[in-house]
C-alpha positions in Angstrom: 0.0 0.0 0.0 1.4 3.5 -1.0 0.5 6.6 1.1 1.5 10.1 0.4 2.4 12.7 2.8 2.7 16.6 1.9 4.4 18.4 4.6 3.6 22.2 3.4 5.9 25.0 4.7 6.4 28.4 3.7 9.8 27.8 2.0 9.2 24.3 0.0 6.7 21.0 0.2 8.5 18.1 1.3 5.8 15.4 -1.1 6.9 12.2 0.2 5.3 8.3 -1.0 5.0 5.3 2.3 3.7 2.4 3.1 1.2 1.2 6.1 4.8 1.3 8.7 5.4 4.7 7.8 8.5 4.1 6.0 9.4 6.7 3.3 9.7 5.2 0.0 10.3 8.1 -1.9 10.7 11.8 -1.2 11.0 15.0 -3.2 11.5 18.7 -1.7 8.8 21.6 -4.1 10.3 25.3 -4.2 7.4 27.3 -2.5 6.7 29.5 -5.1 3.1 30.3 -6.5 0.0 28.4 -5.5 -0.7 27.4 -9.2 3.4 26.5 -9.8 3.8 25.1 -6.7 0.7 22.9 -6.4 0.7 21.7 -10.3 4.4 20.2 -9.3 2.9 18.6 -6.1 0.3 17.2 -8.3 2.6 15.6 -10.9 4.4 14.0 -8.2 1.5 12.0 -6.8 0.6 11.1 -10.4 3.7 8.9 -10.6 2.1 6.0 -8.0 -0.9 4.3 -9.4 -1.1 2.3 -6.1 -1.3 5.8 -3.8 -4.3 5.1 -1.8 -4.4 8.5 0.4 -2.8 11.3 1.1 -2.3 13.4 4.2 -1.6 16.8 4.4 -0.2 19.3 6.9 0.2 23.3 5.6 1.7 26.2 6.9 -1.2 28.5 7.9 -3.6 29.8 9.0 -5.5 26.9 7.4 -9.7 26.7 7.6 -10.2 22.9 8.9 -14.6 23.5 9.4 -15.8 21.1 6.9 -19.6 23.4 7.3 -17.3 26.5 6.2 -17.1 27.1 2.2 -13.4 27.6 2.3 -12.8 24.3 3.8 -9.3 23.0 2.6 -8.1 26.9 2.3 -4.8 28.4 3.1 -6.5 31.4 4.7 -5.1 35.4 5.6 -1.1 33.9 5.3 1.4 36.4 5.4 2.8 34.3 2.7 3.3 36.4 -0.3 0.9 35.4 -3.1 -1.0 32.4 -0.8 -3.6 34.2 1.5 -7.2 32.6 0.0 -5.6 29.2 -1.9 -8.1 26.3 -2.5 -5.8 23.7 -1.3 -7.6 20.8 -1.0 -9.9 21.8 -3.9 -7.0 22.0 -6.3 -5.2 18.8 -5.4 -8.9 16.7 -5.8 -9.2 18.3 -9.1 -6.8 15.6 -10.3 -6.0 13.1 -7.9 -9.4 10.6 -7.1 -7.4 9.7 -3.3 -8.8 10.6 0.1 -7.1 13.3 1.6 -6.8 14.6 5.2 -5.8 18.4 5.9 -4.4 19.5 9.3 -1.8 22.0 10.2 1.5 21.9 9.9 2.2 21.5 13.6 -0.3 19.1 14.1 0.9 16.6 11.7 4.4 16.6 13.2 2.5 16.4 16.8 0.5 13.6 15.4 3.9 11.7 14.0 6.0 12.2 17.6 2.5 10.5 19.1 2.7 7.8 16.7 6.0 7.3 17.7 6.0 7.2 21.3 3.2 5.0 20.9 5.6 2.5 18.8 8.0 3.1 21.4 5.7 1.8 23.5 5.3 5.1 26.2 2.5 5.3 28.5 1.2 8.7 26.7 -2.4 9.8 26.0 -1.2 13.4 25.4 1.4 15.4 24.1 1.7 19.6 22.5 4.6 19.8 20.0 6.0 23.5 19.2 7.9 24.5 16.0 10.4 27.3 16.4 12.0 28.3 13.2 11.0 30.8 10.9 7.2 31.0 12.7 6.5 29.8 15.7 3.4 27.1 16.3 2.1 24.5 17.9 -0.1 21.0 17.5 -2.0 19.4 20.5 -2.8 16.1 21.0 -4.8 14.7 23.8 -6.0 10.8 23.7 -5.4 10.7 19.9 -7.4 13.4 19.5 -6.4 17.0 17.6 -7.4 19.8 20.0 -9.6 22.6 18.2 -13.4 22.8 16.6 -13.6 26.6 15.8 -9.7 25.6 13.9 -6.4 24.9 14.6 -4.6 26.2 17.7 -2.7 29.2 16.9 -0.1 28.8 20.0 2.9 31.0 18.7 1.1 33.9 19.0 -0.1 34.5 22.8 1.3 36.8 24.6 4.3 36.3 27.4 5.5 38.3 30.2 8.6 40.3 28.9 12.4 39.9 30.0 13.6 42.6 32.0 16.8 43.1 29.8 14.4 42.7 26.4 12.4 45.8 26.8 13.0 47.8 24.4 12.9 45.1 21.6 9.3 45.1 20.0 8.7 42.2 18.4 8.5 41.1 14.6 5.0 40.0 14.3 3.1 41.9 11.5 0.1 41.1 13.5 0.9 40.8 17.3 4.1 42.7 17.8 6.1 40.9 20.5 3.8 37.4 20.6 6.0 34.4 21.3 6.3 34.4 17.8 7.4 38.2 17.7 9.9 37.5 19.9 11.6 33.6 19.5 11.5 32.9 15.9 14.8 32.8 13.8 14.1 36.2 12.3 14.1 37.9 15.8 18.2 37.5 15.8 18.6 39.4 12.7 16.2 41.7 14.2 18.2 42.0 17.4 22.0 41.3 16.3 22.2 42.3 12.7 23.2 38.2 12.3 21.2 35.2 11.6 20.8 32.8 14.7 23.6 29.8 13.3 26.1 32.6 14.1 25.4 33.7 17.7 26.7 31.3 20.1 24.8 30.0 22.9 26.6 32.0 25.6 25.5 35.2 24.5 22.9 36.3 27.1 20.1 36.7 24.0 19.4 33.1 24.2 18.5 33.0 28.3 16.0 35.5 26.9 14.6 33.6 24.0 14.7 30.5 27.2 12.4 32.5 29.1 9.8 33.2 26.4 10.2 29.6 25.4 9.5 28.5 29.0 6.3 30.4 29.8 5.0 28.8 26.5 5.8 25.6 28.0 4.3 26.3 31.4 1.0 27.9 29.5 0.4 24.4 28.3 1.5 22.3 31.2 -0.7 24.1 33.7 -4.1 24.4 31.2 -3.4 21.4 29.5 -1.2 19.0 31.3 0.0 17.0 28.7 2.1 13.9 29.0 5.3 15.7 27.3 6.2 18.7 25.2 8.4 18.1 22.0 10.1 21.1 20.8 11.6 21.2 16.9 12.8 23.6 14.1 15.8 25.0 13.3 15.8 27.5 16.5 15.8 24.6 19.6 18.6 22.2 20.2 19.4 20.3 23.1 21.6 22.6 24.8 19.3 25.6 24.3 16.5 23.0 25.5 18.7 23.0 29.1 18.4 26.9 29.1 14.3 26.3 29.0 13.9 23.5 31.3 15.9 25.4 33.6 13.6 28.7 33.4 10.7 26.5 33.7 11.7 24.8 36.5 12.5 28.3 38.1 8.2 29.2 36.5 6.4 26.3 37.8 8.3 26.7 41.5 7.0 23.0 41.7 3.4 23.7 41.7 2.5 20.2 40.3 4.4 17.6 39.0 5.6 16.7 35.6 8.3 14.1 36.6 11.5 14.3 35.4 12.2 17.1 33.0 14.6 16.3 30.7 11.5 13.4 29.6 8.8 16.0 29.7 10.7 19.0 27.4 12.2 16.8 24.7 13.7 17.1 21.2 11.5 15.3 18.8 11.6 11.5 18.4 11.6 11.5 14.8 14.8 12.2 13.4 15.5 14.7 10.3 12.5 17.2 10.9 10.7 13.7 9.5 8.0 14.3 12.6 5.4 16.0 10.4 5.5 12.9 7.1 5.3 9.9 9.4 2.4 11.9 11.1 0.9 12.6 7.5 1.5 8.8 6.6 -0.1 7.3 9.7 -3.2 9.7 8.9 -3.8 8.5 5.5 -3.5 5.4 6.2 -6.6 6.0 9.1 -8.2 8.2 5.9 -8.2 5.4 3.8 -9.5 2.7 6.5 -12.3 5.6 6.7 -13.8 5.7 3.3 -13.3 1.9 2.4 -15.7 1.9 6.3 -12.9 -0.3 8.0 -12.6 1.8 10.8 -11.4 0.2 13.7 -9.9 0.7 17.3 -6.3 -0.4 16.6 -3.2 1.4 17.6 -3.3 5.1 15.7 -6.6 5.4 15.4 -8.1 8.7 14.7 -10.9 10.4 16.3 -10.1 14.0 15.3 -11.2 16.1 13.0 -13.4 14.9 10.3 -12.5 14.4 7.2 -13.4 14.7 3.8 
C-alpha cells in the first residue's frame, strides 16, 4: 500500500510516498513558489504512483479545517506572499481521485511524535509539540485526538511576560508585535543582532532571553493542558538551548505540580531529520483510507479528530 504525505511550509513542500509502517519510499523537496506553480508540481508528483491510496496533508497557515465552512481545505489570511485565499484541497482533488486529510503543519508533526512514542511503547495519552524556526506554532494532542473545533490552535502567537533586559525590543510579528512568535523565531536574531541565529553562540545572554519566552510557553500548556510531554523542533531549539528552557521553567512552575523528570517532559523530537510531520501525515492516511473503504477500527493510531473529507 502507498500513502503520500505533503508536509507544506512556507519555503518548499516536502511530497513524500510510504507504506502502512510509515517508512518513506520516496521523497522529493517543491520550491514554495506560487499556489498554481507550486501545487501543479505537487500534483505531478503524486501522479507517478498508481497504487497511492491516500494522502495526508499538513500546511503552513492559517489553514480553515470547518468542513460546514465554504473555504474548507483553504490556506487562509497567510502572510505568505501570493498564498492568503488558496483552494488547497480543492486544487489537489481536481486531479487526484485519493482521500485526503488536511491539518496544520504543527499538528501533523504532533501527530507523527505521538505515533512514535506510541511505537516506542510510552504510556502517553497526550502530548503539544512546538515548532520554532522561521514562525512559531504549535499541535496538540490529547487521547489521539487534535485539539480545536472553531480551527487549529494558533499557539505561537499568545502573549508572554517580557524579559527585564528585552524591553525595548518590539517584536517582529506583522500582527501581534512581540507574541512568542514576535519574539523567539529565527528572524528575531537578525532583528536583534544584525546576524542570523547559526552565528550567535549560545553564551551570548540573547538566548537566556529567548529561554524564558520559550519556557512560559511551555508552562501555559503544562498548567491548562497537562500533557504527558512537550516536543520542541525547528531550526531554532537544540538540546543545549532545550537546558536553558527547562531550567527557566523549572524556576516558573516553583513546583506547583508535577511533571516528573524534566529532561522526559521537554524533549527534542523522536523522529529524526525534521521527518515528525511525514510519518504523522503517513499514519493519517492510512486511518483516511481505512475511513472511506468503512474499515474503521480501534487499533493502535486510530483517529478520532477532525473529520475528514
Amino acid at each position: 500500500m502507498q500513502l503520500g504525505s505533503i508536509e507544506a511550509g512556507g519555503t518548499k513542500f516536502v511530497c513524500a510516498i510510504g507504506n502502512e509502517d510509515y517508512r518513506t519510499q520516496d521523497k522529493v523537496r517543491i520550491p514554495t513558489t506560487t499556489p498554481e506553480e507550486t501545487l501543479s508540481q505537487t500534483i505531478a508528483y503524486f501522479k507517478q504512483f498508481p497504487d497511492l491510496k491516500a494522502i495526508a496533508i499538513s500546511s503552513f497557515g492559517p489553514i480553515e479545517l470547518r468542513h460546514n465552512s465554504p473555504k474548507y481545505g483553504y490556506i487562509t489570511n497567510t502572510p505568505k506572499v501570493g498564498w492568503a485565499n488558496t483552494d488547497f484541497v480543492g486544487r489537489l482533488k481536481q486531479e487526484l481521485d485519493v482521500p485526503m486529510y488536511w491539518t496544520s503543519d504543527v499538528n501533523g508533526s504532533a501527530y507523527g511524535e505521538y505515533v512514535m512514542s506510541t511505537l516506542f511503547n510510552e504510556n502517553i495519552n497526550s502530548l503539544v509539540y512546538f515548532t520554532i524556526g522561521t514562525g512559531v506554532g504549535a499541535g496538540a494532542i490529547i487521547d489521539g485526538n487534535f485539539v480545536g473545533s472553531l480551527g487549529h490552535p494558533e499557539m505561537g502567537h499568545v502573549r508572554l511576560k517580557r524579559h527585564p533586559d528585552d524591553l525595548d525590543f518590539p517584536g517582529i510579528c506583522p500582527f501581534h508585535g512581540d507574541c512568542l512568535e514576535g519574539l523567539v523565531s529565527g528572524p528575531t536574531f537578525d532583528a536583534r543582532l544584525g546576524k542570523p541565529g547559526k552565528d550567535v553562540p549560545l553564551t551570548d545572554h540573547v538566548w537566556d532571553i529567548l529561554a524564558y519566552y520559550v519556557a512560559q510557553a511551555a508552562l501555559q500548556v503544562t498548567l491548562m493542558m497537562r500533557p504527558d510531554k512537550i516536543v520542541f523542533g525547528g531550526g531554532v531549539v537544540s538540546e543545549a538551548f532545550l537546558d536553558k528552557v527547562r531550567h527557566e521553567f523549572d524556576q516558573l512552575l516553583n513546583h506547583y505540580v508535577d511533571v516528573g523528570k524534566l529532561t522526559d517532559y521537554i524533549v527534542m523530537p523522536a523522529v529524526k531529520d525534521n521527518g515528525s510531520a511525514t510519518l504523522g501525515d503517513f499514519a493519517l492516511a492510512l486511518n483516511e483510507y481505512k475511513n472511506k473503504r468503512g474499515r474503521f477500527t480501534d487499533e493502535s493510531f486510530s483517529f478520532n479528530g477532525y473529520k475528514t473529507i
